[in-house]
N, C-alpha and C positions, 0 to 999 in steps of 0.2 A: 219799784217797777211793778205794773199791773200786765198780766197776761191772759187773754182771751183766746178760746179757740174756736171756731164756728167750723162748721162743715154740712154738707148740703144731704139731706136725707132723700136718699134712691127712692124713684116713684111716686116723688110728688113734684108739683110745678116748680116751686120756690123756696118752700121749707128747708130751713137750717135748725141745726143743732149747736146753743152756745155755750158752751163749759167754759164757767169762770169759776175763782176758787173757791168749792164747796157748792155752785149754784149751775144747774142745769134750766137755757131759756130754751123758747122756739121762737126765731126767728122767723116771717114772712110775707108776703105783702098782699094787700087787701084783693078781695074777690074782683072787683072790677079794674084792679092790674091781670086778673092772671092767675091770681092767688090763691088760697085755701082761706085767708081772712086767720089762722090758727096763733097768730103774733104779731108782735109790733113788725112795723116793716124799717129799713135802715136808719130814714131819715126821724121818726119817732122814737129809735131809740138814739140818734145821737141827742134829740130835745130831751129826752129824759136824763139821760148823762149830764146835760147842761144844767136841767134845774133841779137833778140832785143835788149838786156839788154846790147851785147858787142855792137852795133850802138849808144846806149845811153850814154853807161859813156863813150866814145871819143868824144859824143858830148859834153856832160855836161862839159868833162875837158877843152876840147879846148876851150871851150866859157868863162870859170873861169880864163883860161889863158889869152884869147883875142885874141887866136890863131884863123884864120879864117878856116875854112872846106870848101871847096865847094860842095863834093859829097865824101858821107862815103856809104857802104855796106859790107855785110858778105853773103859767098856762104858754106853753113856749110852742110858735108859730112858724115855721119854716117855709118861705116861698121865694120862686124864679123870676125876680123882673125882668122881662125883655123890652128894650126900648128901639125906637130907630126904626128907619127897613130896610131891606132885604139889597135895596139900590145902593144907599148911602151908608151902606152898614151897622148891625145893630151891636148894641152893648148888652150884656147880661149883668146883673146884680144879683146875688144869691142874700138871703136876707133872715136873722132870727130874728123873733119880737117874743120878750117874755114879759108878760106881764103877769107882775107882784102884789098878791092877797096879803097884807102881812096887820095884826090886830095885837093890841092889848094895851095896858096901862102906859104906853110911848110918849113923849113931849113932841113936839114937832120937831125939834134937833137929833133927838135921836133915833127918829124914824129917818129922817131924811142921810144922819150918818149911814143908817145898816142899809138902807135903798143902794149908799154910794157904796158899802163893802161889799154888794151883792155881786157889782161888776167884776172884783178883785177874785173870785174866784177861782182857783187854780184851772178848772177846765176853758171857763170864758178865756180867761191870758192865751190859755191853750190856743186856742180857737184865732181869738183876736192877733195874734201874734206870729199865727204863723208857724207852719211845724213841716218838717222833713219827715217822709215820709221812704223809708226803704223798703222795696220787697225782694223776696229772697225766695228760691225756689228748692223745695228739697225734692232732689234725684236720685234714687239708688244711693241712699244713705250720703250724697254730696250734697253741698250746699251750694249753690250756683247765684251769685246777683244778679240781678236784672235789672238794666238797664232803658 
């Protein structure tokens, strides 16, 4: 189980504080939202969350393999499509796009295998899959759902 706290620091626009275990970030969003520009803003850290975990398990497999890597990366792209109009009603699609730097001594099978394990990632599953999401509100030491 991973546990994050963020919380929003008094007397600035946007700025949060994120305590995760051992690491203190700042959270906030770019100067031309509003922002201080002092951190990633939400949706750049959820891409970074995604192509950690996709950097990782291509490395983890290739190294289980004996495959060598010499430089992996992901450049991961978050954008809103809106389709339709406003008469006939519009659809929204929310969309990642990462695309994959990945180099070294590879055949073409086994680049194309880690390409396909990259998907498999436990955060992408995450993501692609579909997740419940509870919030909970703490009151005078109660814990309260929220519905």
């Amino acid at each position: 189980m991973a546990t994050v706290t963020t919380s929003y620091v008094p007397g600035t626009a946007y700025q949060t504080n994120i305590e995760t275990s051992g690491h203190t970030l700042t959270g906030d969003e770019p100067v031309a939202n509003g922002g201080d520009g002092l951190g990633p803003s939400p949706y750049e850290l959820l891409l970074a969350s995604l192509g950690h975990c996709t950097v990782l398990t291509m490395i983890l497999y290739s190294r289980r393999k004996g495959w060598q890597i010499d430089h992996v990366s992901v450049r991961g792209t978050f954008e809103r499509i809106v389709t339709g109009d406003p008469v006939n009603g519009r659809t929204r699609t929310e969309r990642i796009t990462q695309e994959i730097s990945l180099s070294g001594p590879l055949s073409e099978e086994q680049r194309a295998r880690i390409l396909e394990i990259a998907h498999k990632c436990p955060v992408h599953r995450t993501l692609a899959n579909g997740l419940e999401i509870v919030t909970l509100e703490t009151s005078d030491d109660v814990m309260v759902v929220s519905e």
